[in-house]
C-alpha positions as CSV (number, residue, x, y, z in Angstrom):
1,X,-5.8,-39.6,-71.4
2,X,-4.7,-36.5,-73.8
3,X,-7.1,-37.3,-76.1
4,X,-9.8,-37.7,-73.3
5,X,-9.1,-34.3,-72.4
6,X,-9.1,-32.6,-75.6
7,X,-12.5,-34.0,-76.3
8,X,-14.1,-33.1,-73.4
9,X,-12.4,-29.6,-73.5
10,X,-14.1,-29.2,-77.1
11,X,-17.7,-30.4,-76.1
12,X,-17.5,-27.8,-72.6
13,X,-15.7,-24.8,-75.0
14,X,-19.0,-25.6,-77.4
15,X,-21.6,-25.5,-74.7
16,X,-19.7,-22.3,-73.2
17,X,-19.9,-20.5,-76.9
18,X,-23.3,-21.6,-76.6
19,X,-24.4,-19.6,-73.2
20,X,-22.8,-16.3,-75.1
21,X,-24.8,-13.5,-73.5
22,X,-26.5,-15.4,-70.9
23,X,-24.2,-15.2,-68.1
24,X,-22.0,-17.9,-67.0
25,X,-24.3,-19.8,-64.6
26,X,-25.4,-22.1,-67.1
27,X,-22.4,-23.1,-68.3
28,X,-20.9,-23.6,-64.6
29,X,-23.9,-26.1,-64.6
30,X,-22.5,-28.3,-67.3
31,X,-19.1,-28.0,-65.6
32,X,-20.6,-29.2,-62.2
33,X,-22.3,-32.4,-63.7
34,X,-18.9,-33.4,-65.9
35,X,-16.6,-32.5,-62.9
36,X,-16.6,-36.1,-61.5
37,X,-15.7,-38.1,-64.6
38,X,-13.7,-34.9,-66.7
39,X,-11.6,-32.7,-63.6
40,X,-9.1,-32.0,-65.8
41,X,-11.2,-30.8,-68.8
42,X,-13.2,-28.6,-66.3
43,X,-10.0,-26.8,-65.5
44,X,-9.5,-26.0,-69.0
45,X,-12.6,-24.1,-69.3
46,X,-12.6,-22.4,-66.1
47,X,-9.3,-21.0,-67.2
48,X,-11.2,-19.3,-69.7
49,X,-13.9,-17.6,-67.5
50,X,-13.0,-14.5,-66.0
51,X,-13.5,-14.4,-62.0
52,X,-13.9,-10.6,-61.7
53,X,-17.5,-10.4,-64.3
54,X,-19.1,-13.3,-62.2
55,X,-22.2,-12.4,-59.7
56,X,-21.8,-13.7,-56.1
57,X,-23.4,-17.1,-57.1
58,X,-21.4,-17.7,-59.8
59,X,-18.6,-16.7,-58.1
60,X,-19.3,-19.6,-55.2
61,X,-20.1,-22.0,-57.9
62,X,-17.0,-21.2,-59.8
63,X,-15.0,-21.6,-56.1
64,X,-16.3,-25.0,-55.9
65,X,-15.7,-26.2,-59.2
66,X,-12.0,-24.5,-59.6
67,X,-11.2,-26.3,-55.8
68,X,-12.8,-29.6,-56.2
69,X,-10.7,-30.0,-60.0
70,X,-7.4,-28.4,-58.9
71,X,-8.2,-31.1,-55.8
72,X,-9.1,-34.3,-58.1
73,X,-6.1,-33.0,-61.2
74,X,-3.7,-33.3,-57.4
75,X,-2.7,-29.1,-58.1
76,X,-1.5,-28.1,-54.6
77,X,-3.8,-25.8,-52.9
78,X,-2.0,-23.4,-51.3
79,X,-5.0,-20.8,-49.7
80,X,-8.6,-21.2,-48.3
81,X,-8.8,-17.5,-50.1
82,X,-11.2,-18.7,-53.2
83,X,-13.5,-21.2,-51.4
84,X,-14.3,-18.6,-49.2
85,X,-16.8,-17.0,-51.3
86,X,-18.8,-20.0,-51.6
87,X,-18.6,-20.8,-47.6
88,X,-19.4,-17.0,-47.2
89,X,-22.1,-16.8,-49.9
90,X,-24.1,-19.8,-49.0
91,X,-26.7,-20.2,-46.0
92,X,-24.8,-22.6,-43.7
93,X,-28.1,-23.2,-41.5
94,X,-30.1,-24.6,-44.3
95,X,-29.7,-28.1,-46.1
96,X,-28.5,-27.7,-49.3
97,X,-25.8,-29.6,-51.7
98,X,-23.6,-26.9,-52.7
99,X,-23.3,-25.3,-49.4
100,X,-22.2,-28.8,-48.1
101,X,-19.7,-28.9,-51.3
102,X,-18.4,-25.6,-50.3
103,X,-17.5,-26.6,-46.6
104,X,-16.3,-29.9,-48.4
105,X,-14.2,-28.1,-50.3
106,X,-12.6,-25.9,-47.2
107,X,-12.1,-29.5,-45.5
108,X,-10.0,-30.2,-48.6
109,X,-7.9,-26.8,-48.9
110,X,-7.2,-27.4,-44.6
111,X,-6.1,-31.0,-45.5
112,X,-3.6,-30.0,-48.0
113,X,-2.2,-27.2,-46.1
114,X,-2.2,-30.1,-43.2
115,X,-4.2,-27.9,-40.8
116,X,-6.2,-31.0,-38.9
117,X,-8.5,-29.1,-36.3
118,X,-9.9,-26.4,-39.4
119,X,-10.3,-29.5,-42.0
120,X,-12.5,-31.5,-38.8
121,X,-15.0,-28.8,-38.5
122,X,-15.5,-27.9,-41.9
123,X,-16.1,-31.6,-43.3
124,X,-18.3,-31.7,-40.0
125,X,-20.1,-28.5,-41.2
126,X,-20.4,-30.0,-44.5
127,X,-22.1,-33.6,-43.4
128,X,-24.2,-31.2,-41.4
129,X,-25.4,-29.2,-45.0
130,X,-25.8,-32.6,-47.4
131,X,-30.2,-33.0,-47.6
132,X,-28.8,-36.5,-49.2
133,X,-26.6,-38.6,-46.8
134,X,-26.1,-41.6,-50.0
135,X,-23.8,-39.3,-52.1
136,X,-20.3,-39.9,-52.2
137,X,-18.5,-36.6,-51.0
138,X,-20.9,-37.3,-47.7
139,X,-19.0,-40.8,-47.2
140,X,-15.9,-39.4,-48.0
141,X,-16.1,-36.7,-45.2
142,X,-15.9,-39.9,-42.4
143,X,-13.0,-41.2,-44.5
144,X,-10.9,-37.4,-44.7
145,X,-12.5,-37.2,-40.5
146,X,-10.5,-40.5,-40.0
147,X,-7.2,-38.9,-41.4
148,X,-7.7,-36.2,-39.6
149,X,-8.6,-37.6,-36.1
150,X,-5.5,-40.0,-36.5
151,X,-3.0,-37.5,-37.4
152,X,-4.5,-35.6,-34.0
153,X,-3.9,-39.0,-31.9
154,X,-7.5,-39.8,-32.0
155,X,-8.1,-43.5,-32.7
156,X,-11.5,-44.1,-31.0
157,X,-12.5,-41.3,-32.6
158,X,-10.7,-42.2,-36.0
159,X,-12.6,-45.7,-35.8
160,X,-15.7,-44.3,-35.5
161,X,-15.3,-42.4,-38.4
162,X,-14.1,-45.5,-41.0
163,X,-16.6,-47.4,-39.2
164,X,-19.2,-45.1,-40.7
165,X,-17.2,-44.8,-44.1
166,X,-17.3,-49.0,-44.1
167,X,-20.9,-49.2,-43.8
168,X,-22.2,-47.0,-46.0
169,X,-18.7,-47.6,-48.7
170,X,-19.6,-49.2,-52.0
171,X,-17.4,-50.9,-54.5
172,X,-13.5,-49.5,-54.2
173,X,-14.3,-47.2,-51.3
174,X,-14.3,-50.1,-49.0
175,X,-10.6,-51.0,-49.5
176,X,-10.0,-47.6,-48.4
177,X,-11.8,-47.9,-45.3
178,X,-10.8,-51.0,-44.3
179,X,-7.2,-49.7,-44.9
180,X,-8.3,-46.4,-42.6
181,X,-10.1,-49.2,-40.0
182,X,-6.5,-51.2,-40.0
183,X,-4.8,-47.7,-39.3
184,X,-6.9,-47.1,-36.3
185,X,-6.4,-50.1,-34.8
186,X,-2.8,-50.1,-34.9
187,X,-2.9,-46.9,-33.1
188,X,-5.1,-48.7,-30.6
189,X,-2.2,-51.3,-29.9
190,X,-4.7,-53.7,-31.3
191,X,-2.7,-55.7,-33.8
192,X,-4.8,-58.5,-34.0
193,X,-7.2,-56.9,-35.8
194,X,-5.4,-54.7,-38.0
195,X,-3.6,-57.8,-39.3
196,X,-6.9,-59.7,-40.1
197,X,-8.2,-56.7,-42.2
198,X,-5.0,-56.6,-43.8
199,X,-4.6,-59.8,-44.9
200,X,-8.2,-60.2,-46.6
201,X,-7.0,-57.2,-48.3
202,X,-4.4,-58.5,-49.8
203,X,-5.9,-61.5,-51.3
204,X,-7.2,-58.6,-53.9
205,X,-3.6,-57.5,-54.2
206,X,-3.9,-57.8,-58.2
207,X,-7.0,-55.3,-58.0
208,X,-5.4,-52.9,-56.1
209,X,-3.7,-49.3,-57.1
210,X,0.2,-49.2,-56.2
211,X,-0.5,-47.0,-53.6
212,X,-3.0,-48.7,-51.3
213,X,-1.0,-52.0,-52.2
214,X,2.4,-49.8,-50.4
215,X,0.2,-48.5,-47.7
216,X,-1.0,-52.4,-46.3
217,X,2.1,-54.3,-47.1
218,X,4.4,-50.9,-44.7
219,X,1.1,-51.6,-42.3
220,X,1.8,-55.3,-42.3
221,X,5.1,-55.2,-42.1
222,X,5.0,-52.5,-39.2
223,X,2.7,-55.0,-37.2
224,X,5.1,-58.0,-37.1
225,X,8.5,-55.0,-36.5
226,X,6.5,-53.3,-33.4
227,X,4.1,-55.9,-32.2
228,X,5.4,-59.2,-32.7
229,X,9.0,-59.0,-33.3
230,X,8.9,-61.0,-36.0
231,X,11.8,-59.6,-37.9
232,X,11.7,-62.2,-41.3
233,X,8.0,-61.4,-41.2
234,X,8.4,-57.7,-41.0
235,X,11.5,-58.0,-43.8
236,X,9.5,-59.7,-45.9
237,X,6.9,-57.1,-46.4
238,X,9.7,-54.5,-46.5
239,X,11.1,-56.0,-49.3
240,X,8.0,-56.7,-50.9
241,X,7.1,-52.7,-50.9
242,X,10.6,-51.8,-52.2
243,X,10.3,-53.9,-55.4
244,X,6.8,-52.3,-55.5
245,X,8.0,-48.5,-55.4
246,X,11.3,-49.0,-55.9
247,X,14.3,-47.9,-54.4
248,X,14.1,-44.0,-53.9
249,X,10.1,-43.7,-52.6
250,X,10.8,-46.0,-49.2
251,X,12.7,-44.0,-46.6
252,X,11.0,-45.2,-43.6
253,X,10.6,-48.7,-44.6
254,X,15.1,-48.2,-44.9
255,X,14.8,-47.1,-41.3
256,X,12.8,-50.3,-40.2
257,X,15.5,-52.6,-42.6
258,X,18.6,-50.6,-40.4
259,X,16.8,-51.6,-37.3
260,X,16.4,-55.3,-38.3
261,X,19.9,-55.3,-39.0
262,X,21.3,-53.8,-36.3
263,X,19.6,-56.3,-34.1
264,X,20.7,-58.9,-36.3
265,X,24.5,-58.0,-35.6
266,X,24.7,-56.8,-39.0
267,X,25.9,-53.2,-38.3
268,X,27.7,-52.4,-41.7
269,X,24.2,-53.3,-43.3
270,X,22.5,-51.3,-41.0
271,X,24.7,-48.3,-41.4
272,X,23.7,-47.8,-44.7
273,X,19.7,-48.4,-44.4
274,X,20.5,-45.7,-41.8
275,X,22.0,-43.6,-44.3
276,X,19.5,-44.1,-46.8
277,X,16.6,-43.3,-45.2
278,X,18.5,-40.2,-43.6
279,X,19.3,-38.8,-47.2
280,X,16.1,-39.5,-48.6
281,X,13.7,-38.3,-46.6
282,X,12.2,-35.0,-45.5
283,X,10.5,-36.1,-42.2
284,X,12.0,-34.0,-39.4
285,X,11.3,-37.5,-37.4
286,X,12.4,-39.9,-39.4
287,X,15.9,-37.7,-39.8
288,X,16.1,-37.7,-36.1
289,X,15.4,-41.7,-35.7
290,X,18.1,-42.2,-39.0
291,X,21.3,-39.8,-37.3
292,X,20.3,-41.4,-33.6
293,X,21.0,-44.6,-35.3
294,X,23.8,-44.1,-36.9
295,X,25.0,-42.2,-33.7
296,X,24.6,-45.1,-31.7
297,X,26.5,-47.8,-34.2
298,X,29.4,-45.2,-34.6
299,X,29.9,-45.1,-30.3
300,X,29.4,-49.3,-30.5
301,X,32.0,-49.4,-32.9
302,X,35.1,-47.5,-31.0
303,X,37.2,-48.9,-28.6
304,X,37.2,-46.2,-26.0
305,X,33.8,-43.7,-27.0
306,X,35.0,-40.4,-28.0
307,X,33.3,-38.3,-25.1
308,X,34.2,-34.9,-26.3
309,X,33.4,-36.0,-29.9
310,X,29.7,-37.3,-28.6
311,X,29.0,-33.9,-26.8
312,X,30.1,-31.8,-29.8
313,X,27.3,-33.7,-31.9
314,X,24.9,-33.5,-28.9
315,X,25.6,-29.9,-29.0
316,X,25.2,-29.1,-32.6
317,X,21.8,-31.6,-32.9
318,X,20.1,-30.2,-30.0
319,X,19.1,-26.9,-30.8
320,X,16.6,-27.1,-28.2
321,X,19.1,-26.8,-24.9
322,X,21.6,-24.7,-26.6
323,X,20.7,-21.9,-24.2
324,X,20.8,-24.1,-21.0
325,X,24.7,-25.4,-22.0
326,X,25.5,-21.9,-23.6
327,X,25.0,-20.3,-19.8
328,X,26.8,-23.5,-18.5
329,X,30.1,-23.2,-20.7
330,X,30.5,-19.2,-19.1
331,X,29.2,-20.7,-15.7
332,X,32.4,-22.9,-16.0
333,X,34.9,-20.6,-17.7
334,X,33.9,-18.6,-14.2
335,X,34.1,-20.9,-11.8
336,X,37.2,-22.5,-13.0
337,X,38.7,-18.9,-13.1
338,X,38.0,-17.9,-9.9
339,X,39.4,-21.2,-8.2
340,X,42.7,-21.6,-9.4
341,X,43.4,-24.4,-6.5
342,X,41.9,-28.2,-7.0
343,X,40.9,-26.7,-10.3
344,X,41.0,-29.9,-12.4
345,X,38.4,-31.7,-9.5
346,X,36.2,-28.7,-9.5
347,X,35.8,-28.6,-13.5
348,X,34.8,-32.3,-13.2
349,X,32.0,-31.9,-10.1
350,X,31.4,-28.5,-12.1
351,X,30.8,-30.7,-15.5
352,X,29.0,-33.6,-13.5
353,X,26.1,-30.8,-11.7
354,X,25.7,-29.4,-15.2
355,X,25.2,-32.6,-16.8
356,X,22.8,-33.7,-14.0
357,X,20.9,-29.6,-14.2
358,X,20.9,-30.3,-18.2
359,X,19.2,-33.3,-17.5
360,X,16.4,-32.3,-15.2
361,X,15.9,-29.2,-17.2
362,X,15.3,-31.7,-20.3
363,X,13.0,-34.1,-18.2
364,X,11.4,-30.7,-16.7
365,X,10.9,-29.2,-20.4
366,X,9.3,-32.7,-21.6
367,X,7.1,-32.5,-18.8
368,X,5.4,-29.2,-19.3
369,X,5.3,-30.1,-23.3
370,X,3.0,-33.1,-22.6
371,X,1.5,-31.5,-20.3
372,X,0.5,-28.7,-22.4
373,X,-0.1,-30.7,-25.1
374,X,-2.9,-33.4,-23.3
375,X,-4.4,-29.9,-22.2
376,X,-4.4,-28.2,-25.7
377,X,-6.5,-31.9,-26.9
378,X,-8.6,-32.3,-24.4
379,X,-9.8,-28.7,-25.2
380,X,-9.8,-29.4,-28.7
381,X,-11.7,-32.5,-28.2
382,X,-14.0,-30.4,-25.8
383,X,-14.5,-27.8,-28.1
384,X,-15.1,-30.4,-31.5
385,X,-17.7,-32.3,-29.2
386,X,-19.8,-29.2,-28.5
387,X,-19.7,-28.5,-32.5
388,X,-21.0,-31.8,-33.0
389,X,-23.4,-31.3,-30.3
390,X,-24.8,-28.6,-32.0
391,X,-24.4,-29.7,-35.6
392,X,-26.7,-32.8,-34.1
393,X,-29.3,-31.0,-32.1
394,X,-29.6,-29.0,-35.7
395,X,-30.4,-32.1,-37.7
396,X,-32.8,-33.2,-35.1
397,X,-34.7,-30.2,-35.2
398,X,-34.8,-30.5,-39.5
399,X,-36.5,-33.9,-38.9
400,X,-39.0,-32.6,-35.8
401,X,-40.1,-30.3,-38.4
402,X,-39.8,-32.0,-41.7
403,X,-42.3,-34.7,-39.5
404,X,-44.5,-31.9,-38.3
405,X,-45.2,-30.8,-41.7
406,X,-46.0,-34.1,-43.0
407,X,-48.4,-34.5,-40.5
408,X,-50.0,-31.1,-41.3
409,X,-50.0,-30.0,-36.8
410,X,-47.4,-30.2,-33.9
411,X,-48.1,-32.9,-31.0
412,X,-47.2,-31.8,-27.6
413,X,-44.9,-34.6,-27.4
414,X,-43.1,-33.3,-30.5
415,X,-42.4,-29.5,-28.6
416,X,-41.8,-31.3,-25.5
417,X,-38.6,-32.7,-27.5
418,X,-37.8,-29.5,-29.6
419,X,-37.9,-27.5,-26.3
420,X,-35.2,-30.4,-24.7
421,X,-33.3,-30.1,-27.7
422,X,-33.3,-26.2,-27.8
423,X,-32.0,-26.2,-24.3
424,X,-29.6,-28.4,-25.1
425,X,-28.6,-26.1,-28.2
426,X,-28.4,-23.1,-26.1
427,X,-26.1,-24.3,-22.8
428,X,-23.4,-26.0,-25.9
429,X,-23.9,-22.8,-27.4
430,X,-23.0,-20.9,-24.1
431,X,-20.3,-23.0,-23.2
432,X,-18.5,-22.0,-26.9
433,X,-19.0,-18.7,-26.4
434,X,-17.5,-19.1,-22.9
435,X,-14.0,-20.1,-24.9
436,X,-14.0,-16.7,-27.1
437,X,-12.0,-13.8,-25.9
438,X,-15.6,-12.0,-26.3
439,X,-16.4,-13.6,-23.2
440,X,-13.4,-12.9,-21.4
441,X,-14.3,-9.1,-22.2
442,X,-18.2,-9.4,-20.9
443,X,-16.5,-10.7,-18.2
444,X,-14.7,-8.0,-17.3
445,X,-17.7,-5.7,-17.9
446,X,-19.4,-7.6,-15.5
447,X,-17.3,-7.1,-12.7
448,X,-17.4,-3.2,-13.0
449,X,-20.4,-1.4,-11.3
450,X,-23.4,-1.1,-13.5
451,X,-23.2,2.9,-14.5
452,X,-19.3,2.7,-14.6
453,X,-18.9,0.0,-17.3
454,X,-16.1,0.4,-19.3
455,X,-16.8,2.0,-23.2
456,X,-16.1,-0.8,-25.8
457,X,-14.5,0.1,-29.5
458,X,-16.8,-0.4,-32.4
459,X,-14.4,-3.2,-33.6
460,X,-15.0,-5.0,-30.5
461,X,-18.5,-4.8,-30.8
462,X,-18.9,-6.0,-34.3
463,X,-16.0,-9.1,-33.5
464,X,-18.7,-9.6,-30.4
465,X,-21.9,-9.3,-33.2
466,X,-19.7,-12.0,-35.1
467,X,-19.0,-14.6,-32.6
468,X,-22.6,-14.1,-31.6
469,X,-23.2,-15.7,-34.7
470,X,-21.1,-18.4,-35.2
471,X,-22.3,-19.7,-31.4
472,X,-25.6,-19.2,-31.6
473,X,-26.5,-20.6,-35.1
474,X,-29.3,-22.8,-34.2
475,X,-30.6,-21.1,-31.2
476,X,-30.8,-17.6,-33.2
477,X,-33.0,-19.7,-35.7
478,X,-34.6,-21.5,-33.1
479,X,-35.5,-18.0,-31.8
480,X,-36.6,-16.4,-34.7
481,X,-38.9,-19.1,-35.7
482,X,-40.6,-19.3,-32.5
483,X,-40.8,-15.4,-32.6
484,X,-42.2,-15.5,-36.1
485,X,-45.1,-18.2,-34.8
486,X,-46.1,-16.5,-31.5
487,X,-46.0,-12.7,-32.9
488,X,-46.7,-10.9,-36.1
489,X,-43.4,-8.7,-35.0
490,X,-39.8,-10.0,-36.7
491,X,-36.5,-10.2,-34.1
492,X,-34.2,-7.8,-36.0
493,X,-30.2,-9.2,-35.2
494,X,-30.4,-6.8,-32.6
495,X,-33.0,-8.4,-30.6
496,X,-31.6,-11.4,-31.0
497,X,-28.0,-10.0,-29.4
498,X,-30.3,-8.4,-26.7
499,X,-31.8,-11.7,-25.6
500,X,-28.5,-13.8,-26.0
501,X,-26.9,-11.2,-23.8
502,X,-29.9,-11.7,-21.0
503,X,-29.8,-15.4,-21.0
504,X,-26.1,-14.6,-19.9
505,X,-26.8,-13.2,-17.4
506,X,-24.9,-9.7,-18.7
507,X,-26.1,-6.7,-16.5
508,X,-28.2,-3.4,-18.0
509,X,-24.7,-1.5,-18.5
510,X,-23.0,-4.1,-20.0
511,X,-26.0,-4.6,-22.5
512,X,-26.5,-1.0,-22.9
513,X,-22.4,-0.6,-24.5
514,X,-22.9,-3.7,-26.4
515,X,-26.1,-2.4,-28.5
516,X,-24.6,1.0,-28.5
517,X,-28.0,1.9,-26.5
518,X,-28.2,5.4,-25.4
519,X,-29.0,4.7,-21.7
520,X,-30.4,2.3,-19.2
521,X,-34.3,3.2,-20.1
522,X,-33.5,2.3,-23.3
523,X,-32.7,-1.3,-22.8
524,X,-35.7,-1.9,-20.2
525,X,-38.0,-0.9,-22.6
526,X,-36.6,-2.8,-25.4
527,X,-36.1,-5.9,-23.4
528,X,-39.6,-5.9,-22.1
529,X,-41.1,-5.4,-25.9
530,X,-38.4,-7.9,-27.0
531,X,-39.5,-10.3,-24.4
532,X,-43.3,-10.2,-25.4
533,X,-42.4,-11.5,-28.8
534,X,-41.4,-15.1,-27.5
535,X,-43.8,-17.9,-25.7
536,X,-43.5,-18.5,-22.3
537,X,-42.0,-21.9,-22.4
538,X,-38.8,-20.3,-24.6
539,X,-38.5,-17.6,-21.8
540,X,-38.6,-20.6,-19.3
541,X,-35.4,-22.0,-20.8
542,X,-33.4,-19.1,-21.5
543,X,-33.8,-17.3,-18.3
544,X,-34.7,-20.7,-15.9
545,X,-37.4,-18.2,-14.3
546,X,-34.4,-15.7,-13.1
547,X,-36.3,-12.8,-15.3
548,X,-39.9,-10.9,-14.9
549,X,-41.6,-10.4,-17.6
């Protein structure tokens, strides 16, 4: 492997000495077509280069490359900071293979720093950007989606996803989505089927890396524990991954062992799975299953339960109610102070209501955490389902035209669709914008009179320029095509923000402080030449016949 590096390091420190005075771009060429087979070689030489003396495309090319090593050599990354000047330099409306690696790349940095909903819509983005859907980092953006969708308790969504990796897989990629497929299924509650794909996989066991070989035989063995309650079955596999990893890498499969145990009668054995799994681990669940555990066999074991002793723990574990019995301690140290009569019976109804409030409070507490929680995903899966909405309707459009220009003119069945599909584009695109706090602010700006709307900072307008643009992305191209067609005028960005704010519905006032237009006049006569610069039909969707030419 050493050696392996130092060759490659002295072929890529030749070809660099070799591009002397030419700029870097070349060599960051050679570096991009070793990067798959030679990561760690590729790092070597980028060491060498210095960031600051690179032009802005070498400086996205070089973000790619330093990502995508530090990624495949397993170097933490820590900050989207350096893939940002590729995802910032290159055109993400247009098809084009480093733009997809860059948003590939951003996908990767969010899945390290474990951020799911930022890692979705980037490796979305980037599926969205590859003009080649056969190349590998495409597949591998349903596999990461999977991940990602699971760890957001998304399994339809997740199957989808190594569905798609599955079928278009080849060689050693399909044991990983067959494990991903086995994954979702269990999530499902479908064991059946995560136990056939399993097994088939395991009659390649000698083929497989140590790692995919631990991840089906804990899958396995977490089937027959949660589904079948097939305990020997479930042991089995346990045991089989411990001589596989050995003894220190297996803290949940210790917790599964404890639970076996336990309901084996074997409590002393169990104890000390428990106590295994709680010191070796760093999961703040898996901690809180192990002390539970072991909280329960030490009760099971006394005599007489130490009450006092159970509430103290209770106390110190659940820093989440500490306020509630905090305020219940003085509420008692009052009460029982102010009735010195039948003070022993009042302490005990006194203890009993608090117990019974603690409770509710709990139940109360868990409630409004679900609760908020099923509302926080369904808006995320809202929002993610407009982004792929849009991402879609953009593709379709690339192959309306691509076909158009094969065919040398445009059939009126073929605008009949790219109309459909632009309307489509524009009410997603509303909706989105609908979610920003931009729109909360036209909103407000609505409600005021027309000649007393409210001024708006120059930050605000630029944050409103911004999210404009990250809404509107294939209806401002849409627009601008169409515009470029039907008129020898181009729409400048303004015209475009003048024509997005009409379609919704924003008054004259409200328009006139968004443009930083002098007065009313102003923005009637720039509407009306705007408007002249589009077809009919596109006026027809974006104002459904509301507006007057």
């Amino acid at each position: 492997m050493k050696l392996r590096v130092v060759i490659y390091s002295l072929l890529l420190a030749t070809l660099c000495m070799g591009c002397g005075g030419q700029g870097h771009m070349r060599l960051l060429e050679r570096l991009e077509a070793q990067l798959d087979t030679a990561p760690d070689a590729v790092r070597l030489v980028l060491d060498s280069i210095p960031f600051a003396s690179l032009g802005d495309e070498e400086r996205a090319l070089y973000a790619i490359l330093r990502t995508q090593a530090d990624y495949k050599c397993y170097v933490p990354l820590t900050t989207d900071t350096l893939i940002r000047h590729a995802t910032d330099y290159y055109n993400r409306n247009r098809k084009n293979y480093r733009a997809a690696m860059a948003w590939y790349s951003l996908g990767c940095v969010y899945t390290e720093l474990k951020d799911d909903a930022s890692a979705v819509e980037a490796y979305l983005q980037a599926q969205s950007l590859f003009p080649d859907t056969t190349v590998l980092y495409y597949q591998l953006c349903y596999q990461n989606l999977g991940q990602h969708y699971l760890n957001k308790k998304m399994p339809d969504e997740a199957l989808e996803a190594y569905t798609a990796f599955h079928n278009t897989a080849e060689g050693y990629d399909h044991l990983y989505a067959d494990i991903g497929l086995a994954q979702a299924y269990i999530y499902k509650s479908m064991p059946q089927q995560a136990k056939e794909i399993l097994n088939s996989l395991l009659q390649y066991r000698s083929d497989m890396d140590t790692l995919s070989l631990g991840t089906v035989l804990f899958d396995l063995g977490k089937i027959e524990y949660t589904f079948y309650k097939d305990y020997g079955k479930a042991e089995e596999y346990f045991d089989q991954l411990i001589a596989l990893y050995g003894p220190d890498k297996v803290d949940a499969t210790y917790w599964f062992k404890g639970d076996i145990a336990e309901f084996r009668g074997h409590n002393d054995s169990a104890s000390h799975y428990y106590e295994m799994a709680l010191q070796g681990t760093n999961s703040t669940y898996l901690q809180y299953n192990s002390a539970r555990s072991l909280l329960y066999l030490t009760l099971d074991s006394l005599a007489q339960p130490e009450l006092y002793g159970y509430v103290k723990l209770f106390e110190q574990t659940s820093d989440s109610i500490n306020r509630i019995e905090r305020r219940a301690e003085i509420d008692e140290i009052r009460t029982a102070h102010a009735m010195e009569l039948h003070q022993r019976e009042l302490r005990d109804a006194h203890r009993k209501f608090m117990y019974h409030a603690a409770l509710i409070a709990v139940c109360i507490l868990a409630t409004i955490t679900i609760v908020t929680l099923y509302i926080e995903q369904r808006r995320k899966q809202h929002y993610l389902r407009l982004r792929e909405e849009l991402q879609s309707n953009q593709a379709k459009l690339y192959k309306i035209n691509e076909s158009i220009e094969e065919d040398g003119n445009s059939s009126p069945h073929s605008r009949e669709e790219i109309l459909a599909i632009y309307r489509d584009s524009l009410n997603a695109s509303i909706a989105l914008f609908n979610k920003s706090a931009c729109a909360k602010r036209l909103q407000g700006l609505n409600k005021l009179r027309n000649k007393d709307v409210g001024h708006i900072s120059i930050k605000e307008r630029d944050e409103l320029y911004k999210t404009l643009d990250e809404n509107f992305i294939t209806v401002i191209t849409y627009l601008r095509d169409e515009s470029d067609k039907y008129s020898q005028a181009k729409l400048s960005s303004l015209n475009i923000y003048l024509i997005l704010l009409l379609a919704m519905g924003c008054s004259t006032g409200v328009i006139r402080e968004c443009l930083a237009v002098s007065t009313d006049n102003v923005v009637t006569q720039q509407k009306k030449r705007v408007l002249n610069r589009l077809p009919d039909d596109i006026l027809s969707i974006l104002f459904e016949d509301r507006l007057n030419r």
